[in-house]
C-alpha positions in Angstrom: 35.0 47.0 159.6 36.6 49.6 161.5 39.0 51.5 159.9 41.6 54.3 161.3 43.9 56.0 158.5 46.4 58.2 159.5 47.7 62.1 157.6 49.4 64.4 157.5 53.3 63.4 158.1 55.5 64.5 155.9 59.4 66.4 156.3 59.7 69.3 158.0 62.8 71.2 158.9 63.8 71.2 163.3 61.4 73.9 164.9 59.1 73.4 162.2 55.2 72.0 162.8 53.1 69.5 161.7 49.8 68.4 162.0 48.3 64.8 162.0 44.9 63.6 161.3 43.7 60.3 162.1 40.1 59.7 160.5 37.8 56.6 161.8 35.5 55.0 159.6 32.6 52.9 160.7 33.0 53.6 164.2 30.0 53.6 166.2 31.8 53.4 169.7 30.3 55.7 172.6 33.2 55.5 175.2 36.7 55.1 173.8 40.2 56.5 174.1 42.6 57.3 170.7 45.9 57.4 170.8 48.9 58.1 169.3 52.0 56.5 169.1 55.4 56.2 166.9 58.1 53.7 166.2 61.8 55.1 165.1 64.1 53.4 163.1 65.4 50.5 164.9 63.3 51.6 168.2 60.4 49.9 169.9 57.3 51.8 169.4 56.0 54.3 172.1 53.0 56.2 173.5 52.9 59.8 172.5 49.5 61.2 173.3 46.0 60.2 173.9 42.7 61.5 174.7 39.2 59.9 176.2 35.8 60.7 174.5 33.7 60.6 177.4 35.6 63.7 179.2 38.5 64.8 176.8 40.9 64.3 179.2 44.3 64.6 177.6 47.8 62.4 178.2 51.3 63.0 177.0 54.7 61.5 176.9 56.8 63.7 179.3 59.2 63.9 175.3 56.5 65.8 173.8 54.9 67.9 176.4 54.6 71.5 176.0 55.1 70.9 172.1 52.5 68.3 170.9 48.6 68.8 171.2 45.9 66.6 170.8 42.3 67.4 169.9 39.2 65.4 168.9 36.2 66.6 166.7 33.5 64.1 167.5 31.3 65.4 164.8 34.3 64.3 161.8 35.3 61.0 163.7 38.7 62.0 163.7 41.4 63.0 166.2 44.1 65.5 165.5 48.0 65.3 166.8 49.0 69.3 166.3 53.1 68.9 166.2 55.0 72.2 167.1 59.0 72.4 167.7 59.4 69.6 166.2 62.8 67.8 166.8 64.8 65.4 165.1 64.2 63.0 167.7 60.9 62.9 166.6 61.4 61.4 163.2 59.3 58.0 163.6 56.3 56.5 162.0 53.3 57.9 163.9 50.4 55.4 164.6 46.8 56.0 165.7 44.9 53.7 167.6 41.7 52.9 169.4 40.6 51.2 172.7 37.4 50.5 173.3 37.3 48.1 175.7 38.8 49.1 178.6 36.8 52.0 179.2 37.8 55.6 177.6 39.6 56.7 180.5 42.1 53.9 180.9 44.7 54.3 178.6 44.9 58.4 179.6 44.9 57.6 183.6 47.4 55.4 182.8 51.7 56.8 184.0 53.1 55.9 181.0 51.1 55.0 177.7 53.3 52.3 176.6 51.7 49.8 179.2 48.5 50.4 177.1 49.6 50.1 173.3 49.0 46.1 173.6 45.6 46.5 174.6 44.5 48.7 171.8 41.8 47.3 169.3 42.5 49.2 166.4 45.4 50.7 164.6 45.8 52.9 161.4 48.8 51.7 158.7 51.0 54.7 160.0 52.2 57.9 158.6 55.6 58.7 158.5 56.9 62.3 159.9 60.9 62.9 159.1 62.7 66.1 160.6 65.8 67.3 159.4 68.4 69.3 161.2 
């Protein structure tokens, strides 16, 4: 069975930087898309970021551009969310997920990432990331 767990959250002062790791375990998949997204206190959950394996193109919520990266090592199965100027806005519970149905390009050509989160086929447990002012 498939299995995505999620690292790396933890508190971190405003301006401060984080970096998650979300690791994959028994996944064999050739063409997929990973992505991230969080749910806030009382909020719905969101797209943050994603990025396809076939050509490593990249997607961002307009929120985090210019402050979060994300990265893939193939080799490691696991995808990496590097968090810089962090905000206290961003305190959430940050979720990875996989698609690998709907071609790895779909969910990263898509405008906003939210109209792909209900598609996704697999989903870590979360880690929580908590900035203070």
């Amino acid at each position: 069975e498939v299995q995505l767990v999620e690292s790396g959250g933890g508190l971190v002062q405003a301006g401060g930087s984080l970096r998650l790791s979300c690791a994959a375990s028994k996944f064999t998949f050739d063409d997929y898309a990973i992505g991230w997204f969080r749910q806030a206190p009382g909020k719905e959950r969101e797209g943050v970021s994603c990025i396809s394996s076939s050509d490593g193109s990249t997607s961002y919520a307009d929120s985090v551009k210019g402050r979060f990266t994300i990265s893939n090592d193939k080799a490691n199965n696991s995808v990496y969310l590097q968090m810089n100027g962090l905000k206290v806005e961003d305190t959430a519970v940050y979720y990875c997920a996989a698609d690998t149905r709907r071609g790895s390009r779909f969910l990263c050509g898509l405008p906003y990432l939210n109209y792909g989160m209900y598609g996704m086929d697999y989903w870590g447990k979360g880690t929580l990331v908590a900035v203070s002012s």
